[in-house]
C-alpha positions in Angstrom: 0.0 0.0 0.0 2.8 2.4 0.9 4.4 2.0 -2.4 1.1 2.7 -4.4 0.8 6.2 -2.5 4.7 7.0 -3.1 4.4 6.3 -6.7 1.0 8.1 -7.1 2.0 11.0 -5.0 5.3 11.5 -7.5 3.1 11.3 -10.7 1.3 14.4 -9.3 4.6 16.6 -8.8 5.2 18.6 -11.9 8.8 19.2 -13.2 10.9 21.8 -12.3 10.8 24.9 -14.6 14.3 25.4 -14.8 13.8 28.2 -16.9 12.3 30.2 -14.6 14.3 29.4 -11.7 17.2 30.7 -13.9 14.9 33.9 -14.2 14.8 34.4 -10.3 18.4 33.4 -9.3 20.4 35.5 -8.0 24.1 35.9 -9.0 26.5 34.1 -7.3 30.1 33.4 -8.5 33.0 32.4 -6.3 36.4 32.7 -7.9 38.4 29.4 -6.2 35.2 27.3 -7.9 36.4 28.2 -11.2 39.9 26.6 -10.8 41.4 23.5 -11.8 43.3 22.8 -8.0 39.9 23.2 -6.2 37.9 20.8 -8.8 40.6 18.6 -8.1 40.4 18.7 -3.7 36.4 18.5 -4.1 36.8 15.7 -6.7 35.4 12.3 -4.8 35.4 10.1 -7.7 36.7 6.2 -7.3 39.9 7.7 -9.5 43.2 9.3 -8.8 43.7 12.6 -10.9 47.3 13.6 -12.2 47.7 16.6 -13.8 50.9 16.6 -16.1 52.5 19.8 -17.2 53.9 19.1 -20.9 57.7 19.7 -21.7 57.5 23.4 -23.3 54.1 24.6 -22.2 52.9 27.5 -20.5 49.7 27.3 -19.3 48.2 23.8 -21.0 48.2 20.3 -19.3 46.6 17.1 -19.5 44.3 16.2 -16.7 44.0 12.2 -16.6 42.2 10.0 -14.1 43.5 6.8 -13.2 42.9 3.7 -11.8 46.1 1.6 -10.2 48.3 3.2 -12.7 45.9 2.5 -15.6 44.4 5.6 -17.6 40.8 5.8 -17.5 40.5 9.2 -19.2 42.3 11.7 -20.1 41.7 15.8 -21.5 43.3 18.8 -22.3 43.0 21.5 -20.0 44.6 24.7 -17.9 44.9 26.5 -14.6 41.1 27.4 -14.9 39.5 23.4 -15.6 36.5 22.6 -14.2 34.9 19.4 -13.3 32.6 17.0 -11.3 31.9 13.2 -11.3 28.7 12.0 -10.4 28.9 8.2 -10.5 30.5 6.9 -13.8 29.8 10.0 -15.6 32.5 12.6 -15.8 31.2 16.4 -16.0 34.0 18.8 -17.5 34.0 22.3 -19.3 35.9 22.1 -22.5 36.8 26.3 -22.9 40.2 28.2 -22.8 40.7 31.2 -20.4 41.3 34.0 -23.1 38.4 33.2 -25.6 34.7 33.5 -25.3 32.3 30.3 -25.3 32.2 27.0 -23.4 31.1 23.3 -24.3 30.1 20.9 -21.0 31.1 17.3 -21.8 30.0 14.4 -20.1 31.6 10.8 -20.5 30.5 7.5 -19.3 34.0 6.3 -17.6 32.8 2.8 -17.2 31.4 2.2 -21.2 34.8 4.5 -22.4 32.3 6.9 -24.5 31.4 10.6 -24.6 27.6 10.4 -24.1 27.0 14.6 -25.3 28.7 17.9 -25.6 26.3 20.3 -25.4 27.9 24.0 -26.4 26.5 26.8 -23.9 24.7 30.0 -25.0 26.5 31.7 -22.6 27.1 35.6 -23.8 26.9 34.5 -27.7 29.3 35.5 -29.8 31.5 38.4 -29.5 34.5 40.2 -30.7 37.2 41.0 -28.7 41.0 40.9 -27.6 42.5 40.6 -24.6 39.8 38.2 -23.3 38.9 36.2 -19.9 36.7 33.5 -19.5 36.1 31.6 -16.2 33.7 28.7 -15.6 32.2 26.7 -12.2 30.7 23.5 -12.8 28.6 21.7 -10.2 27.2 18.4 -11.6 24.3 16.2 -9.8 22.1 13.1 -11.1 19.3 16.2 -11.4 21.2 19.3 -12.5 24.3 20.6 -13.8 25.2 24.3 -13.1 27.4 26.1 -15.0 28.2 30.1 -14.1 30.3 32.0 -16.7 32.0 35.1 -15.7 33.6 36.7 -19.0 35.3 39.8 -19.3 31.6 40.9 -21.2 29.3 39.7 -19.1 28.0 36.8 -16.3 25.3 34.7 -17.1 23.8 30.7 -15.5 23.1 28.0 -17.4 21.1 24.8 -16.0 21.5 21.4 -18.1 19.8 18.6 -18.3 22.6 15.7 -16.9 21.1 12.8 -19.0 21.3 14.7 -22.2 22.9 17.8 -22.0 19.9 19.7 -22.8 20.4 23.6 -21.9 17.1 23.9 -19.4 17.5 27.7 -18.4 20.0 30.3 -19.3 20.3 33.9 -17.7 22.4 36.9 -18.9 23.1 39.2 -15.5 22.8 42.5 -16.4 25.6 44.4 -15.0 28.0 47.4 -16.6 27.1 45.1 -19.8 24.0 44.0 -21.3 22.3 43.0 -24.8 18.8 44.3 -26.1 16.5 42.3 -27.6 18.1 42.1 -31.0 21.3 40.9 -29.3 22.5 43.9 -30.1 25.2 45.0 -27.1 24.2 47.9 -24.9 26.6 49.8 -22.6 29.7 48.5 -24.6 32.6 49.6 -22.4 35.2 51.5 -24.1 38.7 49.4 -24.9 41.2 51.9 -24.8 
């Protein structure tokens, strides 16, 4: 009896609108969550993560997780790499610190595939020099949150985790802003 009135009872619970809460939440952004050292102390996956430096290289590295010495997986990244594991699947931001625009990629680590890549809306396109781009990923079986922080603008994004639908997206108006059209309003002035 109790499992008829649990299953009944979730049937009548409509989905989240993530949409909306996108439309309501406030802006939050903490700059240590958008960094490759911190992903790495809150990761608590079943893997050990190296990160290796390549001979020659400034500021690129390979980020690998590993199991008794074995490779599992392995990426390019940089000081700014985000990610999150929620059982076998592996959440990480493909983007580069001086350029616009972000793809989330999620992998099974037990079947050895990429299951999406989903790439964000974010600010949209834009022209520019002398860029930076920071990203936080948090990554549950209900929700993954991404929060951009560019040198044009801030904005949320809320994915789907099964399919790497985008499910709300917010632009934070701030010294920068976008009508309608997309057109930029309040472009600052690059001197």
């Amino acid at each position: 009896m109790m499992l008829g009135i649990l299953i009944l009872t979730s049937a009548i619970i409509p989905p989240t609108d993530y949409q909306e809460v996108a439309d309501r939440w406030e802006w939050q952004w903490s700059p240590d969550r958008a960094d490759l050292i911190t992903s790495v102390s809150l990761y608590r996956g079943p893997y050990q993560v190296e990160i290796v430096k390549p001979k020659g290289e400034k500021s690129k590295f390979r980020i690998s997780l590993t199991d008794d010495g074995r490779e599992v997986f392995s990426w390019p990244g940089h000081p700014h790499s985000v990610f999150s594991q929620d059982g076998n699947i592996l959440y990480y931001a493909d983007y580069w610190p001086d350029r616009t625009g972000c793809e989330i990629v999620a992998r099974d680590l037990k079947a050895g595939k990429e299951l999406w890549r989903t790439n964000l809306n974010g600010l949209g396109p834009i022209k520019h020099s002398g860029y930076s781009n920071r990203v936080s990923l948090e990554a549950d079986h209900l929700l993954i949150t991404v929060r951009g922080k560019e040198s044009m603008g801030r904005y949320i994004e809320f994915l789907d985790p099964k399919t790497g639908k985008i499910v709300g997206h917010r632009i934070y108006e701030g010294p920068f802003r976008r009508n309608r059209k997309g057109e930029w309003l309040n472009r600052p002035v690059v001197k």
